[in-house]
ZAZA-44248 format. One record per residue (C-alpha): x, y, z; residue number from 0. Coordinates in steps of 0.1 Angstrom, whole numbers. Layout:
N
<node east="X" north="Y" up="Z" logu="NUM"/>
...
//
This chain:
349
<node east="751" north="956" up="811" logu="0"/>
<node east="765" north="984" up="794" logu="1"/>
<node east="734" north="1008" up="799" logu="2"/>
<node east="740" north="1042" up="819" logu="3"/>
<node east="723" north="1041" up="853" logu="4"/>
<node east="702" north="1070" up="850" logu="5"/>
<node east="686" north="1056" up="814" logu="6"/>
<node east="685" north="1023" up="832" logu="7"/>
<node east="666" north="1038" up="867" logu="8"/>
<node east="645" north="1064" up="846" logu="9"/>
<node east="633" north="1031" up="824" logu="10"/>
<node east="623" north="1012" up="856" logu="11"/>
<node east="592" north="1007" up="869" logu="12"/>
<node east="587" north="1034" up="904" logu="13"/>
<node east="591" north="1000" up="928" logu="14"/>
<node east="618" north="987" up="908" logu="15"/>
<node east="633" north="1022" up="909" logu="16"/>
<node east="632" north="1017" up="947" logu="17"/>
<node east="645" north="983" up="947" logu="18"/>
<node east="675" north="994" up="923" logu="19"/>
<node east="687" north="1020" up="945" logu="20"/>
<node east="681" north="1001" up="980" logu="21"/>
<node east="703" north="978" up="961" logu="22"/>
<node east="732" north="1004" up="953" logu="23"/>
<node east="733" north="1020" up="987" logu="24"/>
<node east="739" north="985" up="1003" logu="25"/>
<node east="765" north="978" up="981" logu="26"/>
<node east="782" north="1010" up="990" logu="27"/>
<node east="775" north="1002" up="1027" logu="28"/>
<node east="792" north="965" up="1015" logu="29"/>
<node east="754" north="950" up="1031" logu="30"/>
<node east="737" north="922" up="1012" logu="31"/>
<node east="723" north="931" up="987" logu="32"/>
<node east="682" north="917" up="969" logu="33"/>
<node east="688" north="890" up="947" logu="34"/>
<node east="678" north="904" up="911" logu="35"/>
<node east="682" north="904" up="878" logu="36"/>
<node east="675" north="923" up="848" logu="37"/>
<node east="648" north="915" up="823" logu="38"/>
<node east="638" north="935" up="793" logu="39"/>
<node east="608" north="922" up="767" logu="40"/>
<node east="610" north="928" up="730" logu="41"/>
<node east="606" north="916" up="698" logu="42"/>
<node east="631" north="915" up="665" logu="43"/>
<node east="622" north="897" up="632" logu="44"/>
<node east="642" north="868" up="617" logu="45"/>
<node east="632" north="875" up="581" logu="46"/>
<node east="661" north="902" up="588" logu="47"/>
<node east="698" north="897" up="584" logu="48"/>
<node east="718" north="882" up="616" logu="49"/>
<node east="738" north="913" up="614" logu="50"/>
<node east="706" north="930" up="614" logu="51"/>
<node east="692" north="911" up="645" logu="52"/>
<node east="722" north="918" up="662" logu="53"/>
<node east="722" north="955" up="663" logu="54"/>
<node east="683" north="954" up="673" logu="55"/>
<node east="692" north="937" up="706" logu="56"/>
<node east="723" north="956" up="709" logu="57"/>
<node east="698" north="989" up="713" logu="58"/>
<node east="672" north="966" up="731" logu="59"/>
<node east="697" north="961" up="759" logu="60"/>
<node east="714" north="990" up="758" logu="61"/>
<node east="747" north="969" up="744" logu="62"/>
<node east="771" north="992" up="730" logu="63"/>
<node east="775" north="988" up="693" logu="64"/>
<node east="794" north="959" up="683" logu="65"/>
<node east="788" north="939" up="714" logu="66"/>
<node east="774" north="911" up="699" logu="67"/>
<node east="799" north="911" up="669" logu="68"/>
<node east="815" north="881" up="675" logu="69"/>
<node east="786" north="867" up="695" logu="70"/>
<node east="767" north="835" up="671" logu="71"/>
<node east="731" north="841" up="670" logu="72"/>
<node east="709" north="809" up="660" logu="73"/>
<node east="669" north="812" up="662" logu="74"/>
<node east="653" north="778" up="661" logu="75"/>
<node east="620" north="786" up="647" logu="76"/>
<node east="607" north="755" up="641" logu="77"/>
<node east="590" north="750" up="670" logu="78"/>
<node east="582" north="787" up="678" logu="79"/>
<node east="564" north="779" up="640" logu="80"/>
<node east="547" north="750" up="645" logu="81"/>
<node east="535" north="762" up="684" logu="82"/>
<node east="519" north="791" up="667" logu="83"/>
<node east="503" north="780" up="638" logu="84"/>
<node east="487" north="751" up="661" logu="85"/>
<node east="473" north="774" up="684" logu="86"/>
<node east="454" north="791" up="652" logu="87"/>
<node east="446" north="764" up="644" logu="88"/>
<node east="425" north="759" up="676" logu="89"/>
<node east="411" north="795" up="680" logu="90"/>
<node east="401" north="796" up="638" logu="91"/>
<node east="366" north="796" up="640" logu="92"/>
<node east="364" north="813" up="675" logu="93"/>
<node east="385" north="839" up="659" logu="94"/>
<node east="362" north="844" up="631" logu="95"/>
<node east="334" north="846" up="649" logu="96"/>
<node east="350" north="875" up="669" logu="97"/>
<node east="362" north="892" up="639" logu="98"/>
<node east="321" north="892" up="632" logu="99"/>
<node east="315" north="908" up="662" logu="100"/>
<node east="320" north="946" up="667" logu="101"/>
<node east="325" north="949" up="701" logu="102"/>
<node east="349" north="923" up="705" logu="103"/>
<node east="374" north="939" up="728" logu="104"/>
<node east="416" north="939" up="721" logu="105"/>
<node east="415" north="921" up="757" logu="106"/>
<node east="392" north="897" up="744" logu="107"/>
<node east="411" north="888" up="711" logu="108"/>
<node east="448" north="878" up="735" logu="109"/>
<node east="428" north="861" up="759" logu="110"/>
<node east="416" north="839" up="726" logu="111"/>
<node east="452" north="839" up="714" logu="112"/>
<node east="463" north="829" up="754" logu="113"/>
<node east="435" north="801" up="753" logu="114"/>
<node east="447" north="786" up="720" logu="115"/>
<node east="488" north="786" up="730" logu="116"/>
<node east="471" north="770" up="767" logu="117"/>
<node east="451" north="741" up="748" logu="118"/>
<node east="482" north="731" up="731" logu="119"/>
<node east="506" north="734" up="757" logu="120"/>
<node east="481" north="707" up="775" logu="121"/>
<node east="491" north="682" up="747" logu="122"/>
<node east="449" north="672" up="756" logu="123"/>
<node east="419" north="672" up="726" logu="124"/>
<node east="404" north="701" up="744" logu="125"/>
<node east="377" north="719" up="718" logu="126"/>
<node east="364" north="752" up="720" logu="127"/>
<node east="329" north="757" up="724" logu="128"/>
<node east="322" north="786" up="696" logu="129"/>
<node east="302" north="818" up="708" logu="130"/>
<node east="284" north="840" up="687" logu="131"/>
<node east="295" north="869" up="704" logu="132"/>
<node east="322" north="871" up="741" logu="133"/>
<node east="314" north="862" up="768" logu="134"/>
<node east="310" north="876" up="800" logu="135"/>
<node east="316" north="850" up="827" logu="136"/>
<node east="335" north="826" up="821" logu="137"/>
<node east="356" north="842" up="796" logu="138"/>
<node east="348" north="807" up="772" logu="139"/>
<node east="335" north="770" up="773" logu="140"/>
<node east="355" north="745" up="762" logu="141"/>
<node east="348" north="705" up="760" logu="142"/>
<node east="369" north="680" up="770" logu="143"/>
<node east="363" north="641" up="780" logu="144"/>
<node east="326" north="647" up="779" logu="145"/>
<node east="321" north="677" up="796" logu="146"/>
<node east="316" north="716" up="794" logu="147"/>
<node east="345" north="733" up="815" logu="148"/>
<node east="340" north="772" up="817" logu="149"/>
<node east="372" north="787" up="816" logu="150"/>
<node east="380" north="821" up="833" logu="151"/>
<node east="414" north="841" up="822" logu="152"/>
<node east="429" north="864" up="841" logu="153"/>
<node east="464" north="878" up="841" logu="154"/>
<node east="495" north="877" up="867" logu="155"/>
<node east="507" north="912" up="868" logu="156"/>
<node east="515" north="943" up="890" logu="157"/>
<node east="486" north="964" up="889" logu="158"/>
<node east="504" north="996" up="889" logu="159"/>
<node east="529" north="986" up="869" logu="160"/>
<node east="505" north="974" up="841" logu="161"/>
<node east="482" north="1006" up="844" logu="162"/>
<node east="513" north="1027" up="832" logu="163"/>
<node east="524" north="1002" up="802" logu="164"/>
<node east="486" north="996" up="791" logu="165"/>
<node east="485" north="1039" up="784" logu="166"/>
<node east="521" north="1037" up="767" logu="167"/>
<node east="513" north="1006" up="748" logu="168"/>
<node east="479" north="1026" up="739" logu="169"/>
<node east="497" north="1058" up="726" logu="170"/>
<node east="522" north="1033" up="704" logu="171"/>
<node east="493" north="1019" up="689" logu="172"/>
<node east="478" north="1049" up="679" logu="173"/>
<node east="509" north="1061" up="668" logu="174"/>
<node east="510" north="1032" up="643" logu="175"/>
<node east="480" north="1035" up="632" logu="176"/>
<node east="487" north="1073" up="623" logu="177"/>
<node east="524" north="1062" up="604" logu="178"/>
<node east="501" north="1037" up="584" logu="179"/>
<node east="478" north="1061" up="574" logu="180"/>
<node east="506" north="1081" up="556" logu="181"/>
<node east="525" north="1050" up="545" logu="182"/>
<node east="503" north="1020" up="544" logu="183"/>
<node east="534" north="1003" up="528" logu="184"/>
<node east="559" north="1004" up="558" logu="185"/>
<node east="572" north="971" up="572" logu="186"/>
<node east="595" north="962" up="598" logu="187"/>
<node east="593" north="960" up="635" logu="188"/>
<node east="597" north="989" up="658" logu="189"/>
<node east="613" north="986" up="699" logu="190"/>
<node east="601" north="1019" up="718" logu="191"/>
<node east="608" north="1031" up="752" logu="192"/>
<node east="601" north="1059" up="773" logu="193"/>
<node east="615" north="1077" up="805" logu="194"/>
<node east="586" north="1077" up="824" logu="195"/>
<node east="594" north="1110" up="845" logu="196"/>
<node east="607" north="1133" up="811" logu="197"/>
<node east="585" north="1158" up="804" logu="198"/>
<node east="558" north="1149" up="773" logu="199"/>
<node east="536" north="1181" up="775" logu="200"/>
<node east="525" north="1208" up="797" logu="201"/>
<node east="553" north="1195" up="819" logu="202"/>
<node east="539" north="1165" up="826" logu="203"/>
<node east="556" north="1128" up="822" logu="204"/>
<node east="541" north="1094" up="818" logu="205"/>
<node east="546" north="1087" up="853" logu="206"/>
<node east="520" north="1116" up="858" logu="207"/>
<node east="493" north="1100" up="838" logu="208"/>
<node east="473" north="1133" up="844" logu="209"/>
<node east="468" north="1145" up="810" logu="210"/>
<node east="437" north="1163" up="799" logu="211"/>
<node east="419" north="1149" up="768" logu="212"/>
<node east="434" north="1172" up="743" logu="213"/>
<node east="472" north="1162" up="754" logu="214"/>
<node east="461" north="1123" up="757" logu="215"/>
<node east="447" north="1127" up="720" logu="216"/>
<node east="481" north="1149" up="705" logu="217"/>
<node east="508" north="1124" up="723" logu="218"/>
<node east="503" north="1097" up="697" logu="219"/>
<node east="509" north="1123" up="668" logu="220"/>
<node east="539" north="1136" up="685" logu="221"/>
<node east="550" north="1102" up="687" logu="222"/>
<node east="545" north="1092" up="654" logu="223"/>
<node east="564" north="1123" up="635" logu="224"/>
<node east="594" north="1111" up="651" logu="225"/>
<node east="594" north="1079" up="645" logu="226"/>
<node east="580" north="1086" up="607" logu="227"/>
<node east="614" north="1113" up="608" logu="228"/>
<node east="633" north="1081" up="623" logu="229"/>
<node east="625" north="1054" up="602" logu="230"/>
<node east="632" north="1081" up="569" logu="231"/>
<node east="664" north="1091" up="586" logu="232"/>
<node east="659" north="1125" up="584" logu="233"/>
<node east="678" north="1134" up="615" logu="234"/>
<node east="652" north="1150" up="636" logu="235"/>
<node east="664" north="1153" up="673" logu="236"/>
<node east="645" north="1129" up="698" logu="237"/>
<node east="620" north="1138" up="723" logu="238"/>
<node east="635" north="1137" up="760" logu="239"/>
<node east="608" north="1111" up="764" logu="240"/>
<node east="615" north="1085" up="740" logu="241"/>
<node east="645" north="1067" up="759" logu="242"/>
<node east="655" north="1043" up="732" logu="243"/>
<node east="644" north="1034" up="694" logu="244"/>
<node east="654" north="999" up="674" logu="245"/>
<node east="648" north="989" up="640" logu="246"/>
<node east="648" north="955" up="625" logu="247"/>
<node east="631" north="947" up="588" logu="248"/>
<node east="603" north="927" up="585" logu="249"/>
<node east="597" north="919" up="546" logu="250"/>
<node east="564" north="914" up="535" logu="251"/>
<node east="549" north="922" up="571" logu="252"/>
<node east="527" north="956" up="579" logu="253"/>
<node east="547" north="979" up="602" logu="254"/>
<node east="548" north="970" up="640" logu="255"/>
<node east="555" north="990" up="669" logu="256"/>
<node east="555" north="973" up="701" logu="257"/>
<node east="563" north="989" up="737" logu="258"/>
<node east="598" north="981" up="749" logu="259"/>
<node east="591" north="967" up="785" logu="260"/>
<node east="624" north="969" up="813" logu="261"/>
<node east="618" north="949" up="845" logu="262"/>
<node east="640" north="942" up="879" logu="263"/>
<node east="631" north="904" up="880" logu="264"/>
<node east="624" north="893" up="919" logu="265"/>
<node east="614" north="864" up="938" logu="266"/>
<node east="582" north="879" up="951" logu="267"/>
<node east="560" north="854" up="926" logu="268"/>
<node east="537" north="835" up="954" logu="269"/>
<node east="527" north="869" up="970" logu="270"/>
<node east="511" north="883" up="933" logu="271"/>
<node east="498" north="846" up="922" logu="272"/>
<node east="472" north="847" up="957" logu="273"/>
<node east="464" north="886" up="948" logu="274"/>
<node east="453" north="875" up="913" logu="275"/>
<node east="436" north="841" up="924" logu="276"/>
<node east="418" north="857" up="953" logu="277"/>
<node east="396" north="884" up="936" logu="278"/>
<node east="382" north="853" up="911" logu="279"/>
<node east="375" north="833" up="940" logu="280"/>
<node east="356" north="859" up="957" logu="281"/>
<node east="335" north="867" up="924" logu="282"/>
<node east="331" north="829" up="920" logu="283"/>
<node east="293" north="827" up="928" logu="284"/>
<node east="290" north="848" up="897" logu="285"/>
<node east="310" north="827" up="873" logu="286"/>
<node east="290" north="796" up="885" logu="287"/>
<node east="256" north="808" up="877" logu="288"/>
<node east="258" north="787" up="849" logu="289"/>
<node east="244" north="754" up="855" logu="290"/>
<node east="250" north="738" up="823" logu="291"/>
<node east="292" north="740" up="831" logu="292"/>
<node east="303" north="708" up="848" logu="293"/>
<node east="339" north="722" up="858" logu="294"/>
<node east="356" north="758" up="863" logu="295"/>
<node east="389" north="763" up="855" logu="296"/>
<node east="408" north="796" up="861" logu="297"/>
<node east="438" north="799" up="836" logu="298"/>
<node east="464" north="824" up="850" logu="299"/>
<node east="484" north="837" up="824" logu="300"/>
<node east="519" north="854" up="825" logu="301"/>
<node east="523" north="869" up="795" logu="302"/>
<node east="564" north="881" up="789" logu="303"/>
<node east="556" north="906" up="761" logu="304"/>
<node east="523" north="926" up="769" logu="305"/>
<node east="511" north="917" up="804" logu="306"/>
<node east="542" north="937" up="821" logu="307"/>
<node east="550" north="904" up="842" logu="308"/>
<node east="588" north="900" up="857" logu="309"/>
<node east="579" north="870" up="869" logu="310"/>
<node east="602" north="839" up="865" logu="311"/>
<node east="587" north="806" up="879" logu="312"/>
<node east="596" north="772" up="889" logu="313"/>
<node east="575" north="749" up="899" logu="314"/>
<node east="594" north="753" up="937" logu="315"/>
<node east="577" north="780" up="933" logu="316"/>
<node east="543" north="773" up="935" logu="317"/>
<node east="517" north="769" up="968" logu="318"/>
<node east="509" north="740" up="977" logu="319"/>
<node east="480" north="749" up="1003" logu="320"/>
<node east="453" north="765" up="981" logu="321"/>
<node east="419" north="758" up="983" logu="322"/>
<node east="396" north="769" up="956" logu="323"/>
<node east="362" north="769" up="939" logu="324"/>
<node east="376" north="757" up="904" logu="325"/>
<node east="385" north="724" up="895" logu="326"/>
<node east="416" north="735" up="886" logu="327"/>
<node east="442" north="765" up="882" logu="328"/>
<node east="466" north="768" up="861" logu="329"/>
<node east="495" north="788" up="856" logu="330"/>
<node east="506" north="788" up="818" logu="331"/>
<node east="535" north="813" up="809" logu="332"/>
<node east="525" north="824" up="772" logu="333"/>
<node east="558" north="835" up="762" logu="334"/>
<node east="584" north="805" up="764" logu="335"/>
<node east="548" north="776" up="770" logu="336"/>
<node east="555" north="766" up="805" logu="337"/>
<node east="524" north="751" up="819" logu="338"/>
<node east="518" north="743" up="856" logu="339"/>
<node east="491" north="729" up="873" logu="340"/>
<node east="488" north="743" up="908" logu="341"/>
<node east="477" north="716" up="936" logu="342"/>
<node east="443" north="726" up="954" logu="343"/>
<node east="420" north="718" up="973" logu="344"/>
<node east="385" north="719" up="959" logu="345"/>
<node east="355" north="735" up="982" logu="346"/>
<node east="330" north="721" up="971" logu="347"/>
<node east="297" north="746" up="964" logu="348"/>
//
């Protein structure tokens, strides 16, 4: 990778900052070094120009321009297509009903979009059983071979890591929503990252996530003047903060801005999968308060875009000694549509 080091550490994560220079100084020392590998999350449009694609993952990895000229780039939407429109398919009237509902949460609507991709990864006539309003616990009812299954979602993730990328993600939405304002007629698709320890304002960086209520509320509109400068070409300078910026057109689609995510992949999966299953076990006796549910399931989802997961799975990977409340867990990667169903043994309640 072509990326300077100090973009590349400043980019990182603070425990894959650790990880990346434990890694260094053993090289130096010529000690074995952590097995790891790089993993960046973005997203480019294929209504634009392959040329056009190119250049967007150029900046997304930090390629030099002109790396991937003679590189061929083939997208084979197709099933990406038909994946997506069946999952709508099966969340439609859910959907609508939460589109009904005020409170209905930006949590709420991916965990609906999570659900959907799940049932069809299955390949099984699962049906969802439509709510007037969210629930609480379980997250939803489905029905499938004649009986009500409450499902409960939760995500795989790094706490900490995800605390920091939920606030950034945050102040990119806002921005957005402050660009459209001006421009309601902007399209095209946005990559946006940050060094987490450059100073924002009052001297304080993301990392600090100690900002008062007056900076939290300005950071969006500082953010959003550059990028409206950007996307003119106007030639404003960038903010030390803003590591990296990529373009690609989007025709016919309201503007997008999504949070470029930079991860030190690790095998360190089975440790995070029992810190996310254990909690929902524990609050269990909650979740089966509701008599009318003949099964539990507990859908773990590791989500490659949003969820700030740098996780990579194989089914080597999974325990094989877990014994659980729900009838089943599952592990469903929402990104590429791997599924697996985790073996366990069922306490019975």
């Amino acid at each position: 990778m072509e990326q300077n080091f100090n973009d590349l550490y400043s980019s990182l994560p603070e425990k894959d900052r650790e990880l990346l220079v434990s890694n260094l100084i053993r090289s130096l020392k010529g000690e074995p070094t952590v097995p790891i590998s790089r993993i960046v999350t973005g997203k480019i449009s294929t209504n634009a120009t392959i040329e056009e694609q190119k250049e967007a993952i150029e900046k997304l990895m930090g390629f030099s321009p002109g790396f991937l000229k003679d590189v061929d780039i083939k997208f084979d939407e197709a099933p990406v297509r038909e994946n997506f429109l069946a999952s709508q398919k099966v969340i439609a009237e859910q959907l609508a009903q939460f589109k009904m509902h005020p409170k209905t949460t930006t949590d709420k609507y991916q965990e609906l979009e999570h659900l959907g991709k799940f049932i069809v990864a299955t390949g099984e006539p699962i049906v969802i059983e439509v709510q007037e309003q969210p629930l609480t616990y379980p997250d939803f009812v489905v029905q499938f071979n004649g009986k009500r299954i409450g499902i409960e979602h939760t995500r795989l993730m790094d706490r900490e890591v995800n605390k920091l990328i939920s606030v950034n993600s945050k102040y990119l939405d806002q921005a957005k929503e402050i660009i459209l304002l001006r421009d309601p007629g902007i399209t095209g698709i946005l990559n946006v990252s940050f060094h987490h320890f450059a100073p924002v304002v009052a001297g304080k960086s993301f990392n600090d996530i100690s900002f008062t209520k007056e900076e939290r509320e300005g950071i969006p509109k500082k953010i959003a003047m550059y990028l409206i400068a950007y996307l003119r070409g106007t030639g404003i300078e960038k903010p030390a903060y803003i590591q990296s910026v990529s373009f690609t057109p989007n025709p016919g689609m309201q503007l997008d801005i999504i949070y470029r995510e930079q991860y030190l992949g690790k095998k360190d999966e089975d440790d995070l999968l029992m810190k996310t299953i254990t909690p929902k076990e524990e609050r269990f006796i909650s979740y089966a308060q509701n008599k009318t549910l003949d099964e539990f399931w507990l859908l773990v989802v590791l989500d490659g875009i949003r969820a700030s997961s740098n996780f990579k799975f194989t089914v080597d990977d999974l325990p094989s000694d877990i014994t659980s409340h729900y009838n089943r867990i599952y592990l469903f990667e929402a990104f590429n549509n791997n599924l697996f169903l985790i073996p366990t043994l069922l306490i019975e309640s």
